[in-house]
KOLBA-36897 format. One record per residue (C-alpha): x, y, z. Coordinates in steps of 0.05 Angstrom, whole numbers, padded with zeros to 5 digits, always signed. Example, Ala and Ser with C-alpha at 12.3 -4.5 7.8 and 13.67 -1.06 7.14 Angstrom:
# residues 2
+00246-00090+00156+00273-00021+00143
END
This chain:
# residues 363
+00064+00322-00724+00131+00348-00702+00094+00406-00656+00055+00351-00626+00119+00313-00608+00146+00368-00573+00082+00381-00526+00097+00302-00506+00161+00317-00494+00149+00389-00451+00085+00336-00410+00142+00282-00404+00193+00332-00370+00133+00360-00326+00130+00426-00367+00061+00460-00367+00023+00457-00427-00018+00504-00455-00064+00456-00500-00131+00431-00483-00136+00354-00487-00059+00353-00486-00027+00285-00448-00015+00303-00364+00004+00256-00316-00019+00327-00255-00050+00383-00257+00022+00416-00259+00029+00400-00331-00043+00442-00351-00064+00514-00346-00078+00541-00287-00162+00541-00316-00156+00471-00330-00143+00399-00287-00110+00328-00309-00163+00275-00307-00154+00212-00295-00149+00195-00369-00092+00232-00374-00126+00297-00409-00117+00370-00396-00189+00388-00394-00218+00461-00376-00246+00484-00305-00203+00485-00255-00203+00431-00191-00244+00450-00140-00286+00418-00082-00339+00379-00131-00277+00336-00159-00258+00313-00084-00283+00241-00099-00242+00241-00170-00182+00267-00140-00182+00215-00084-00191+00159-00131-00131+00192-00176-00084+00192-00112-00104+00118-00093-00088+00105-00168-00019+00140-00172-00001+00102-00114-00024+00035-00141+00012+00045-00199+00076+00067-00160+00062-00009-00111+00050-00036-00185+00130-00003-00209+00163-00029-00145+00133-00098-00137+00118-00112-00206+00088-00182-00238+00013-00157-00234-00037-00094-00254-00046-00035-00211-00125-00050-00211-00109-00108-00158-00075-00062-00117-00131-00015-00113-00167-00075-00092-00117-00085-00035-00129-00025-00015-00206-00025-00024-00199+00046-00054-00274+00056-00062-00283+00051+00015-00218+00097+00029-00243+00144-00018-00321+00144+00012-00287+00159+00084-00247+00215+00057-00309+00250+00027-00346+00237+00088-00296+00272+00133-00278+00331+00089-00357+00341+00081-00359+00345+00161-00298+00392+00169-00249+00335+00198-00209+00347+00138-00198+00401+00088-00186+00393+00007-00142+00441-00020-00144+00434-00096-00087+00474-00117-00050+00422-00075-00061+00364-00119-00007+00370-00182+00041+00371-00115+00010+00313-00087+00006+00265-00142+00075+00279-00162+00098+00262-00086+00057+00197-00097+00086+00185-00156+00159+00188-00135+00152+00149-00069+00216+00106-00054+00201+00039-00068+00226+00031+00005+00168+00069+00033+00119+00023-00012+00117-00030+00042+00054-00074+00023+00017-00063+00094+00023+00013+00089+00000+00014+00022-00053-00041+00033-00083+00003+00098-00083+00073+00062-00031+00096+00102+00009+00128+00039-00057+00177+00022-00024+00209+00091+00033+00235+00038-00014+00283-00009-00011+00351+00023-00075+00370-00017-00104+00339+00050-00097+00371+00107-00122+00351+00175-00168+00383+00217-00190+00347+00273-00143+00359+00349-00132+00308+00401-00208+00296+00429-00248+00312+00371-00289+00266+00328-00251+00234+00269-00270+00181+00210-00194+00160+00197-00126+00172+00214-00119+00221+00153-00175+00271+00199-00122+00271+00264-00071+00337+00278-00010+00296+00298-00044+00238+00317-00090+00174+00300-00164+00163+00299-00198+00114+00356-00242+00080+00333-00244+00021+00373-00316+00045+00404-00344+00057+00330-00352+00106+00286-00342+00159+00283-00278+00159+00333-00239+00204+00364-00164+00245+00356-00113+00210+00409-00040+00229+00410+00011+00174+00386+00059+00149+00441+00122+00182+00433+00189+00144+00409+00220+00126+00465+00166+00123+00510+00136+00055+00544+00085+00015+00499+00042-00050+00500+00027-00043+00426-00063-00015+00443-00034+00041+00419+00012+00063+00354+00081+00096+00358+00087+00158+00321+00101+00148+00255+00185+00136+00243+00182+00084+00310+00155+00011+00328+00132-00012+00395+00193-00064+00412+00206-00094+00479+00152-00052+00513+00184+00019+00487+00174+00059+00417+00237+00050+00385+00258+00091+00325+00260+00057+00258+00339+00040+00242+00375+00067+00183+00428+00028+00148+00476-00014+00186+00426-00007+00249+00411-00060+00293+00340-00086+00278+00332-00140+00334+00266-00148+00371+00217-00120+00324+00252-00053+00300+00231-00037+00237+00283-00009+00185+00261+00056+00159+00224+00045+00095+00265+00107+00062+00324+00064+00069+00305+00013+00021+00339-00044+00075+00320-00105+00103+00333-00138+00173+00387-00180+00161+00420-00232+00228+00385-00163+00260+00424-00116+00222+00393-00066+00166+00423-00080+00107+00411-00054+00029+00367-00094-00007+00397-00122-00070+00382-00137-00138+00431-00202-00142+00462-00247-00098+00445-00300-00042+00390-00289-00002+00340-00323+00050+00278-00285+00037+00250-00240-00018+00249-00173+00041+00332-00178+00028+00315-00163-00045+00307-00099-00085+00232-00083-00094+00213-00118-00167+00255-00177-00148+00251-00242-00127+00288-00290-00078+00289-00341-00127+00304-00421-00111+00359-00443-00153+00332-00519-00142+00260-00527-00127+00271-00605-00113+00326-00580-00052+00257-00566-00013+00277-00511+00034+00342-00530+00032+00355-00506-00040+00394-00445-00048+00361-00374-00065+00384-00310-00095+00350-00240-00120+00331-00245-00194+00279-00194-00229+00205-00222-00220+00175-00257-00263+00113-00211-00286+00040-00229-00302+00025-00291-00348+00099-00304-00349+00136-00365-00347+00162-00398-00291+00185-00457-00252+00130-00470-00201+00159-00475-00126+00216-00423-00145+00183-00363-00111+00195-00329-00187+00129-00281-00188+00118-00216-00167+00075-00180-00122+00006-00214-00117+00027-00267-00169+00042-00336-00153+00063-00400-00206+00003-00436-00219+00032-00511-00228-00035-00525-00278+00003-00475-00330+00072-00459-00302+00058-00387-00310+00048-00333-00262-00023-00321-00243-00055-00270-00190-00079-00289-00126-00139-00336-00113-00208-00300-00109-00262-00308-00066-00278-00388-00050-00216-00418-00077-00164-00445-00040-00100-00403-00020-00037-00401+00015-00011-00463-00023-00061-00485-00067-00024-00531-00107+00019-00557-00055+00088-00533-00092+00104-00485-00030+00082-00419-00069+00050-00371-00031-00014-00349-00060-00058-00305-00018-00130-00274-00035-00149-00211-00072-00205-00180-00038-00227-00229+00008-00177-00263+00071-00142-00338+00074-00180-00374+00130-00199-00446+00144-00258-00467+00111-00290-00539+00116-00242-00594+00121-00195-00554+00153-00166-00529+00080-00155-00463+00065-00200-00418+00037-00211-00341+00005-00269-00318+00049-00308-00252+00059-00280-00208+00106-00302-00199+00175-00361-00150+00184-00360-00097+00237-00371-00131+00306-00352-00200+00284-00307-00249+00315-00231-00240+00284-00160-00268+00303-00118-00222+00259-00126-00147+00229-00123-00189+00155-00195-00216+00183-00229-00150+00171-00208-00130+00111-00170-00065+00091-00210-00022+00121-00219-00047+00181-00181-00080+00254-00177-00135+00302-00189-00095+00366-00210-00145+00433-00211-00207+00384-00267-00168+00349-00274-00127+00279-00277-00052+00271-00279-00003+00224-00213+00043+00217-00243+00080+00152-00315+00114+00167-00358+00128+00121
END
């Protein structure tokens, strides 16, 4: 017994451990002839190419459990469904199988470990929700220069994938911060497209006026156009001013809008709470039936406020759009080639490009 406390304790410090079937949480914690499953097992037989599909779904995993750690309230299965890890995971395979993008298995302990120790400030909902963060895992390495066929960003040498024309698309250079911009195309990564030029994200105590994002890394929020820290107490308009896993909480939910707010922990899954109070966490709103926090609506109920107490309840695998009677409604996404307003029309996986859908994750 006491032997087998100390190899949890060596796993838990990230020591390797010589024991097959001993607890991991990466590769880095088994033998060099052996691999962490997803299970959390050292088992033998090293990673290699055949466990490219496993180790994407681990990665989309880690990170969903790292969105689950920061925004709390809900289970890190609904963020893979944010995500829609399955189709991610299918475009990855298909590009490393056609040499946009190579798999380097002896990168993966390193990678999961980066996912796993994101800044909450970098876990920004949309990044996570579009599969930017997979960009972070060095065991993937692009292949694909500016002009050359591509299934997703992930396949592009210092650029992003086009795939505006279908897929697959093709390698085009990002506009460079402090360049001009209509917003057709990104701004490399670190800068936003504001008042027709990329502008590089602010740091602390930063203006943040007309668009300019604070740099996720930062942990802040754009405060009367200032980056400021994010808090875990205190007044506050809006729950982007508190620290991830909080709330902006309304101190009187019969004040209307008008009521005072300030950061308290989120409320988590099944939990009590006041409904109209903003008290859940991510993907959790207070159901007024049970005056407990319950996850997002599903496909064909209503969302957005469906109990007309103000909280904001979105859909889980499906988009918020007007159904019949003008009320709002989870529907399917958008398929390829259909009519969309919005990028939240077609899905994770996909953009609004010319007012119509198209996929930015080939398969």
């Amino acid at each position: 017994m006491r032997a087998w406390l100390v190899v949890m304790m060596m796993t838990l410090a990230g020591c390797s451990v010589q024991v097959t079937g001993a607890p991991c949480q990466d590769d880095l914690q088994c033998p060099s002839a052996q691999r962490c499953t997803s299970e959390g097992r050292c088992v033998a037989g090293a990673r290699s190419g055949e466990h490219l599909l496993e180790s994407c779904s681990m990665a989309m995993e880690t990170l969903a459990r790292r969105a689950d750690q920061c925004y709390g309230g809900m289970t890190s299965e609904s963020y893979q469904r944010l995500a829609d890890m399955d189709s991610v995971c299918a475009s990855v395979v298909a590009s490393v199988q056609a040499g946009r993008q190579a798999f380097i298995p002896e990168r993966f302990g390193a990678c999961v470990r980066q996912l796993r120790d994101l800044p909450c400030g970098a876990m920004t909902l949309d990044d996570f929700s579009e599969g930017n963060l997979l960009a972070r895992c060095e065991a993937l390495v692009p292949q694909a220069a500016e002009g050359n066929p591509c299934g997703n960003n992930l396949d592009c040498q210092g650029g992003w994938c086009d795939t505006s024309a279908g897929c697959t698309g093709v390698c085009k250079r990002y506009v460079p911060a402090g360049s001009g911009c209509d917003g057709s195309v990104p701004c490399q990564p670190g800068s936003t497209c504001s008042l027709n030029v990329c502008r590089a994200d602010a740091n602390l105590g930063e203006s943040c006026a007309w668009g300019v994002r604070c740099a996720p890394e930062a942990n802040a929020a754009c405060v009367d156009n200032r980056c400021v820290a994010r808090k875990a107490s205190g007044a506050c308009k809006s729950a982007d001013e508190c620290e991830p896993g909080h709330a902006c909480v309304k101190l009187n939910v019969e004040a209307g809008s008008d009521s005072p707010r300030e950061c308290r922990p989120a409320r988590g899954l099944d939990e009590p709470c006041t409904p109209g109070a903003s008290e859940c966490g991510g993907l959790l709103y207070c159901e007024a039936a049970t005056s407990r926090c319950r996850p997002w609506r599903e496909l064909g109920q209503t969302c957005y406020d469906p109990d007309g107490t103000k909280e904001l309840a979105l859909c889980l695998g499906s988009r918020c759009a007007f159904g019949a009677y003008l009320q709002l409604v989870c529907q399917s996404y958008v398929a390829p080639g259909g009519t969309c307003l919005t990028d939240a029309d077609c899905g994770p996986t996909g953009a609004c490009h010319s007012n119509a859908c198209i996929t930015t994750w080939c398969r």
